[in-house]
N, C-alpha and C positions, 0 to 999 in steps of 0.2 A: 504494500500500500504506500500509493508517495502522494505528499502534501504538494500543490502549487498553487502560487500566489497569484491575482490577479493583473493586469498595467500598473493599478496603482497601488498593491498593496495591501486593500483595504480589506479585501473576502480571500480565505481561503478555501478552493476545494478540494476533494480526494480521488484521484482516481487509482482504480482497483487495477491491479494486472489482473488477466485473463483466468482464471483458473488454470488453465492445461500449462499454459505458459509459469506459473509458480511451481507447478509440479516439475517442470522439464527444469526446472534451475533446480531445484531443493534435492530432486534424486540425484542430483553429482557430489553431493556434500558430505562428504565422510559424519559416520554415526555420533562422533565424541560431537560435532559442532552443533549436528540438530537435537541431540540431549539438550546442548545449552538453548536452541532456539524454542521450544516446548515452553519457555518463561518469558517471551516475547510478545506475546498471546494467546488468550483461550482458543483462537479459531487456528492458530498455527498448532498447539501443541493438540487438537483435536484429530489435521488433517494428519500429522503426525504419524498416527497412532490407528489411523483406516486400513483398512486390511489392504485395499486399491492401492495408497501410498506404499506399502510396506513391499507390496508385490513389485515393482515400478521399480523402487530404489533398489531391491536384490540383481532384478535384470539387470540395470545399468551397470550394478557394480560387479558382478558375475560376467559380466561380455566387456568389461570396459578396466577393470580392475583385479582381478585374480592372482591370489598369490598362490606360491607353494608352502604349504608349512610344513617345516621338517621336525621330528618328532626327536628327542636326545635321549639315550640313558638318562633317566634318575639316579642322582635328584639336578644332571642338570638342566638348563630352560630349553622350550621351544624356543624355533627357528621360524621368521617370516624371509620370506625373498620376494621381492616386487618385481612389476612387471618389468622395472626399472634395473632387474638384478640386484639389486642393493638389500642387504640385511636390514631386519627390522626387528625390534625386539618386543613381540605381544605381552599383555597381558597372563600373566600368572597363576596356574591353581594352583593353589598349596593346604590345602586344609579343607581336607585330608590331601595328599599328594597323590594324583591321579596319571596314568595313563593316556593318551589319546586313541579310540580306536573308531571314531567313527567323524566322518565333518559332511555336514549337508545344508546347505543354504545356511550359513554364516552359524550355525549350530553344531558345537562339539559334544560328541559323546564320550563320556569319562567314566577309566575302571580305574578303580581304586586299589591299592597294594594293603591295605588293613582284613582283617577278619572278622565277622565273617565279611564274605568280598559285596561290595558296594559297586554302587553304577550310578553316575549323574549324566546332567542337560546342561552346556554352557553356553552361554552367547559370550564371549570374550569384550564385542563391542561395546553392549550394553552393560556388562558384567553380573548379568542375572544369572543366578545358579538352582537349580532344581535337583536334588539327591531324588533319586526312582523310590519307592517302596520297596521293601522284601519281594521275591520272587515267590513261587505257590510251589515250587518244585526245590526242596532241601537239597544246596550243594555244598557237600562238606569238601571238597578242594575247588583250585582253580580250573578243575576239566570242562569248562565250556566256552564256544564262542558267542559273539556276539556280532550283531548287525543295527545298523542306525540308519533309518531314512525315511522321506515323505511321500505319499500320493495322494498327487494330484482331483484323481474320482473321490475319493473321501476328506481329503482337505486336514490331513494329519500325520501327525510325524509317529515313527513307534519303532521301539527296540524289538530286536529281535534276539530269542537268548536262547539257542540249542547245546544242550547238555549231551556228552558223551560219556558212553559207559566205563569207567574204570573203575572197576574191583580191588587193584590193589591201592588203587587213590597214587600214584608213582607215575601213571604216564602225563604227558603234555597233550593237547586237547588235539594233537594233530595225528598222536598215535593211538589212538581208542576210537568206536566207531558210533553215529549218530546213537543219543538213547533216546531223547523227549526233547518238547520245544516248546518253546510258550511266549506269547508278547506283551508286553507293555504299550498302552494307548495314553499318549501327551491329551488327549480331548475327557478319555475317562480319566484318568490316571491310577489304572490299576491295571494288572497281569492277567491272563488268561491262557489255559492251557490251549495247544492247537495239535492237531493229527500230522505226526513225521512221520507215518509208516514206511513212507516210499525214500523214506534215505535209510535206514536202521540199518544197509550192508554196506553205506559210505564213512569214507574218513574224509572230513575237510583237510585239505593240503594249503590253501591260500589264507591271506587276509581277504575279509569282504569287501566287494566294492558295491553302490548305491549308483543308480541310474535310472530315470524314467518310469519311476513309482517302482524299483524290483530292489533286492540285496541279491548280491550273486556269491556265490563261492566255487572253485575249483575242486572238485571231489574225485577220490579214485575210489572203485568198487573193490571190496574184497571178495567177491564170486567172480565176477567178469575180470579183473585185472587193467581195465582201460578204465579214463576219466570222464565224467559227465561236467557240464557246469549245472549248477543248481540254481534256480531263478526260485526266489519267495516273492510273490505277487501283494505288495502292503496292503491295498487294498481289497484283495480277497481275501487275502491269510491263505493262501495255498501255495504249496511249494509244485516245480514245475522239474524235471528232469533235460536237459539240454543235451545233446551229443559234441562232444569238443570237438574242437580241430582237429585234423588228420596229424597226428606228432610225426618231428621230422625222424631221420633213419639215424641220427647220432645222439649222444646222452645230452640231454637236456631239462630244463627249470621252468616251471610255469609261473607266472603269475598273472593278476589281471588287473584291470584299471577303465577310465573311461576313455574314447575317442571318437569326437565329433558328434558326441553326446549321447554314444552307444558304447555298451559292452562290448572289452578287446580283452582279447587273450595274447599276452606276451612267452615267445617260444623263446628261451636261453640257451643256444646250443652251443656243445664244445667239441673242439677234433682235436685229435692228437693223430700224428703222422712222424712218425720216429721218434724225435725231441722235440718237435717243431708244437705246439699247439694254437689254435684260433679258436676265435669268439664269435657268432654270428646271431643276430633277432631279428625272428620274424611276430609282425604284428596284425594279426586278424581279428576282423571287428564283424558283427553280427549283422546283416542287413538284412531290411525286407526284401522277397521275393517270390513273388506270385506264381512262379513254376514250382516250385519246390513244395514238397507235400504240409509241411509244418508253415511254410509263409513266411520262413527266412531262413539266412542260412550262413556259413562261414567265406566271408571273403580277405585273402591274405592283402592287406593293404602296401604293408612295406617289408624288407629284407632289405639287414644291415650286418656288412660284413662277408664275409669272413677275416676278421682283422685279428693283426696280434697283441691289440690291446681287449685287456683282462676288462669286462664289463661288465657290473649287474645290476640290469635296469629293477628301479623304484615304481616308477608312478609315471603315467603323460599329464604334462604341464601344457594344454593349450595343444600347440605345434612343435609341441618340443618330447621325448623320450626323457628319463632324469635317472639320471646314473652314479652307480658310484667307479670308479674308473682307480684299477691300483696299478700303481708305481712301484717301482723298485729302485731304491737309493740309496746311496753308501752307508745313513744311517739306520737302511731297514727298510719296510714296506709302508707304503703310506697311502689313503685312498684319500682320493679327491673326489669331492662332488660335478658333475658334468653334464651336459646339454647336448642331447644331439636334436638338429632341426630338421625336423621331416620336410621341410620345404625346400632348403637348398644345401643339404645332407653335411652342415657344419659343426662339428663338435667345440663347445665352448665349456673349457673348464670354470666354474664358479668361481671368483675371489675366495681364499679364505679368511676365515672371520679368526679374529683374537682367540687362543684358548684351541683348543683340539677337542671337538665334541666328535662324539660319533651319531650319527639320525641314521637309525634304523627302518624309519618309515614314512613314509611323505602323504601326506593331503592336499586336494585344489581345496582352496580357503576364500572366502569373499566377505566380504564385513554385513550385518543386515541387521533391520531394525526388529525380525523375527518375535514376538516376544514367548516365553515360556509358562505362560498360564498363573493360576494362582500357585500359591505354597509356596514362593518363591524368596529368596533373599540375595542382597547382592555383593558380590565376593568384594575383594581390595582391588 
């Protein structure tokens, strides 16, 4: 709203900007500024807080602003990288010191290292923090995954918590085979058991990735001996079976991630050829296709390599592959974070930052004014 004065002075009037046109300036403005504009006015800190606005500013800053956040050993911090390449140092959870395992529209999911194990909701932006309730299903170790995401048909975020069977309570969740599954709803906020019959002879081998209302995991059968990917559908609550990519003919590493807003499966392959060894990835993303009897299907998008640098890809940033890339140097072996650009096929090692962390895991990150419902309190 801006005031102008008349020729002489005497009257002032008000003229309004446009509605559209307030919104098209306000969704560029990073979340700490428009907290502070909320106290500006009632009708600003109103439009604020419209689910329209909220939706609006995630896009902008999701296609216009996306970071990577790298995840450190505990206890030390996360890691931002701008689009700018430039390190940034986020907001902090510390109490309880948690995990990162899951980031979806500006909302981090957090497991906790205490007993028994705990699960929160962060918006880091905002710094609003929401601990989950107990689970309905008693896990006396850390044997289970987890998943974090929204859809879109229902208009709700919700964890996903699949429990695997270990009897001796000794193995890690990747070597024990689905037992039971249950999710947690941000709109009810409470748990509810759901039917995993159809995975009970898988082991998840991946971290989960979120895309287009689905959590996905990479799973190998213990009857069949090959891998499926597993689609949980948020909005149904039904888990889906996928047949993976055709694995190449030498030993190699799966993992998955998003690409061009679809489900990809990353192929880590190694040769060895006397003493000689290469590194090569290939990256296949899931596309619709109307011949095909299921109505999509695996298309190999890129192959990179066969090179003799040692690579193991994290996560796709945008148009970028993000790797950890090791060296060998007089004083020892050292990995560097790296960039290969599926555009115009240039590996850019990242600057390193003060201190030697190691990030074992990487997230696409975007800042949003998301908010996490009632029960809520707001961290440091």
């Amino acid at each position: 709203m801006v005031g102008n004065g008349n020729a002489n002075g005497n009257c002032r009037e008000e003229a309004v900007l446009p509605y559209d046109i307030i919104i098209n300036v306000l969704q560029r403005v990073p979340v700490k500024s428009l907290i502070r504009f909320k106290c500006v006015a009632k009708d600003w800190a109103k439009l604020l807080e419209t689910p329209y606005f909220i939706e609006q500013h995630l896009h902008h800053s999701s296609h216009n602003n996306l970071y990577l956040l790298l995840q450190c050993a505990l206890p030390s911090p996360s890691i931002l990288i701008g689009p700018d390449f430039k390190f940034h140092k986020p907001p902090q959870f510390t109490s309880p010191p948690g995990r990162i395992i899951g980031s979806c529209n500006g909302l981090l999911c957090l497991r906790h290292t205490e007993q028994p194990p705990m699960l929160s909701l962060w918006n880091p932006a905002t710094r609003q923090v929401k601990h989950v309730p107990e689970t309905l299903i008693d896990v006396k170790t850390n044997s289970y995954h987890v998943g974090f995401g929204f859809s879109p048909l229902v208009n709700d975020y919700k964890m996903l918590r699949i429990s695997v069977f270990d009897e001796d309570q000794f193995l890690s969740p990747y070597e024990a085979m689905v037992n039971r599954a249950e999710v947690y709803s941000l709109t009810t906020g409470s748990w509810k058991e759901i039917d995993a019959s159809n995975l009970q002879s898988l082991y998840l081998v991946t971290n989960p990735v979120t895309v287009n209302g689905a959590i996905f995991w990479h799973a190998i059968s213990s009857y069949y001996g090959y891998g499926f990917v597993v689609s949980f559908d948020i909005g149904e609550e039904a888990f889906t079976l996928l047949e993976a990519p055709p694995p190449p003919s030498h030993a190699y590493s799966i993992s998955l991630a998003v690409y061009n807003h679809k489900i990809a499966v990353i192929h880590h392959c190694m040769v060895i050829v006397g003493q000689v060894m290469s590194f090569s990835i290939d990256l296949w993303a899931l596309e619709v296709e109307d011949t095909h009897p299921s109505g999509e299907s695996w298309v190999k998008k890129y192959s990179v390599g066969p090179s003799s640098r040692i690579l193991f890809p994290l996560n796709v940033w945008g148009d970028k592959i993000v790797f950890w890339k090791k060296l060998d140097e007089c004083g020892g072996v050292k990995f560097v974070l790296s960039l290969f650009n599926l555009s115009n096929k240039e590996l850019i090692n990242v600057p390193a930052q003060k201190g030697e962390y190691y990030y074992y895991a990487s997230f696409n990150y975007a800042e949003s004014l998301v908010p996490l419902g009632g029960n809520i309190y707001h961290g440091q």
